[in-house]
MIMI-797014 format. One line per 2 residues: number of its first residue (from 0); their letters; for each residue x negated, y, z of N, C-alpha, C. Coordinates in steps of 0.2 Angstrom, whole numbers. Atoms other than C-alpha are relative to their C-alpha. Layout:
// residues N
NUM	a	X/Y/Z/X/Y/Z/X/Y/Z; ...
//
This chain:
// residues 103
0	xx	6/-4/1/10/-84/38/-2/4/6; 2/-4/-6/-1/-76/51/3/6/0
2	xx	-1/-9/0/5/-59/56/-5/3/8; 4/-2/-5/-9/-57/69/-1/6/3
4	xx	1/-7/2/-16/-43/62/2/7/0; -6/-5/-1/-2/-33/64/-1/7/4
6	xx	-1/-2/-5/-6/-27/79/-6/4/1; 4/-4/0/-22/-19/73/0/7/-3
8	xx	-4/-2/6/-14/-10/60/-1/9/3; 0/-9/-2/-17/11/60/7/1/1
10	xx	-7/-2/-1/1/9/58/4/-4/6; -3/3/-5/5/-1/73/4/5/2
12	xx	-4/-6/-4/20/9/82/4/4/-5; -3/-5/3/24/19/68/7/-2/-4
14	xx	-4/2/2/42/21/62/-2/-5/-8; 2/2/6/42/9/47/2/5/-6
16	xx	-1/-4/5/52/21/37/-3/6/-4; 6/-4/2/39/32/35/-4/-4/-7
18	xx	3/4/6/31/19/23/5/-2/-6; -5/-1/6/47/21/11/4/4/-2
20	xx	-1/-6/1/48/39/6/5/-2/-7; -3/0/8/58/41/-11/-3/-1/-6
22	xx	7/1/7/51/34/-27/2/7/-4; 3/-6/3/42/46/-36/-2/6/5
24	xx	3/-7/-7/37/56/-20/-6/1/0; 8/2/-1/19/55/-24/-5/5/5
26	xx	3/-4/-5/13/68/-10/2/-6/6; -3/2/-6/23/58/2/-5/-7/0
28	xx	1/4/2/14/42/-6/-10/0/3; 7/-3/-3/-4/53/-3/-1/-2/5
30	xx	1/1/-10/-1/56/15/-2/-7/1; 0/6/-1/2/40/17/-6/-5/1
32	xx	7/4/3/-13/33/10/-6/2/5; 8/-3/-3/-25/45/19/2/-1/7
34	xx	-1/-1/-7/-16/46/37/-1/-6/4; -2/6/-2/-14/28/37/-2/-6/-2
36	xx	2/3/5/-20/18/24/-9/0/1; 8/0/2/-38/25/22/-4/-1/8
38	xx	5/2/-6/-44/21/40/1/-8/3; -3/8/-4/-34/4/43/-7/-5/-1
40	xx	4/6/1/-46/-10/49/4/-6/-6; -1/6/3/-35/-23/41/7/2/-6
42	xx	-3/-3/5/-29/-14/25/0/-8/-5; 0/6/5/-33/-31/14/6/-4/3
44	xx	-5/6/-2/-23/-42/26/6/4/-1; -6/-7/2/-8/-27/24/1/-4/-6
46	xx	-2/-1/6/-9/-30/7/2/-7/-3; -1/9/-1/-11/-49/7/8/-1/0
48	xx	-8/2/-5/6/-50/18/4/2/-7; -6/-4/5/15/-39/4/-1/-2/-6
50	xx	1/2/7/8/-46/-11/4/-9/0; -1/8/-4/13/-66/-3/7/1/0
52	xx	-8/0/-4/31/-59/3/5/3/-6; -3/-5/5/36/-47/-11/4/-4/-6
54	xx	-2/6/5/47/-52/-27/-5/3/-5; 2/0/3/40/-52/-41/3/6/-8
56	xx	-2/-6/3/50/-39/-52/-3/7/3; 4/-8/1/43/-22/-51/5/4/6
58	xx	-4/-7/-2/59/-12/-48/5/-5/8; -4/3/-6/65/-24/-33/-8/1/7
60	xx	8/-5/-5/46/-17/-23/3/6/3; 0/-5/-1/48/-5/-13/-7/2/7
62	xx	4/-2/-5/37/4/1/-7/1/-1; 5/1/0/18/6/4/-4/-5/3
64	xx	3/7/-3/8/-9/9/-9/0/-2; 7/1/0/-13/-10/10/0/6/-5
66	xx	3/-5/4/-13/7/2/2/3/-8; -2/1/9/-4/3/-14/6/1/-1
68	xx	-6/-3/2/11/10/-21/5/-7/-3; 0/6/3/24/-5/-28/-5/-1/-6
70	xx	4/2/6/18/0/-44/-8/-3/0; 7/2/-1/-1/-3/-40/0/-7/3
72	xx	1/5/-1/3/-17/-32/2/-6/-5; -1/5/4/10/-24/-47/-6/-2/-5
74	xx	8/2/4/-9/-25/-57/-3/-2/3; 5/6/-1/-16/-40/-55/-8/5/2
76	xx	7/-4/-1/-33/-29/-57/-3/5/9; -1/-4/-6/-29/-16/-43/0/-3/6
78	xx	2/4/-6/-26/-28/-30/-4/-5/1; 7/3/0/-38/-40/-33/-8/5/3
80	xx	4/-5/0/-51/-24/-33/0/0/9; -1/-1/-10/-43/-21/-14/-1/-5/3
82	xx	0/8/-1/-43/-39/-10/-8/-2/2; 7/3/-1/-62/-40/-12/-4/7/2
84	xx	5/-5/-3/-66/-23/-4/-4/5/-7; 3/-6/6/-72/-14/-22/3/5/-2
86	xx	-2/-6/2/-62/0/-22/-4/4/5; 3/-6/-5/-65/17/-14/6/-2/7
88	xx	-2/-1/-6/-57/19/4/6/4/-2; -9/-2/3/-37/21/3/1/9/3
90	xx	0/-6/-1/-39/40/6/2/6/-5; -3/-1/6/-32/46/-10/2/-3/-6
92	xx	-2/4/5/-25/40/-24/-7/1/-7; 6/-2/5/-39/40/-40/3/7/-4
94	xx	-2/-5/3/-38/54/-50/4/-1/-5; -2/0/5/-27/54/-63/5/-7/-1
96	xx	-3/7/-1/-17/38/-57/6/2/2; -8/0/1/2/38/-58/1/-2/8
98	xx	2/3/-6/4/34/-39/10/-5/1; -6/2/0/24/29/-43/5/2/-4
100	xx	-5/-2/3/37/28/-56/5/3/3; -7/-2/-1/51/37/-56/6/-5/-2
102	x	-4/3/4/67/27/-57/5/2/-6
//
């Protein structure tokens, strides 16, 4: 898999740990989204790489990747949506949106 992209990334440089706060930290989940997320040129490919590499169980995801929480990344709909650019700009989470279970 390409990882070209990488190096365009808002998050280029940045510890990675930053992008795997404690589940259910939804502020920490926000930041994230807006500081670093919501300006990335190549927030689809981010998402792409994580959705391609990821397992497939839920509770074995971890981290933030193309702006989406594991959970969001697990709906087919959500990342499709991001996939094709129809969402809003990763700068908040939508209102009323779960941004991560608690375990």
């Amino acid at each position: 898999m390409n990882t070209d992209w990488m190096d365009q990334a808002a998050c280029a440089g940045v510890d990675v740990e930053v992008f795997y706060p404690p589940v259910g930290d939804q502020d920490s989940y926000r930041q994230i989204r807006a500081v670093y997320c919501g300006p990335c040129p190549v927030r689809r490919e981010c998402l792409a790489f994580a959705v391609a590499a990821e397992p497939a169980d839920l509770a074995k995801r971890h981290g933030m990747f193309g702006g989406l929480t594991p959970a969001q990344r697990h709906d087919p709909k959500t990342v499709a949506a991001v996939l094709a650019g129809d969402d809003p700009p990763a700068t908040e989470a939508p209102a009323g949106e779960e941004l991560e279970r608690a375990a």
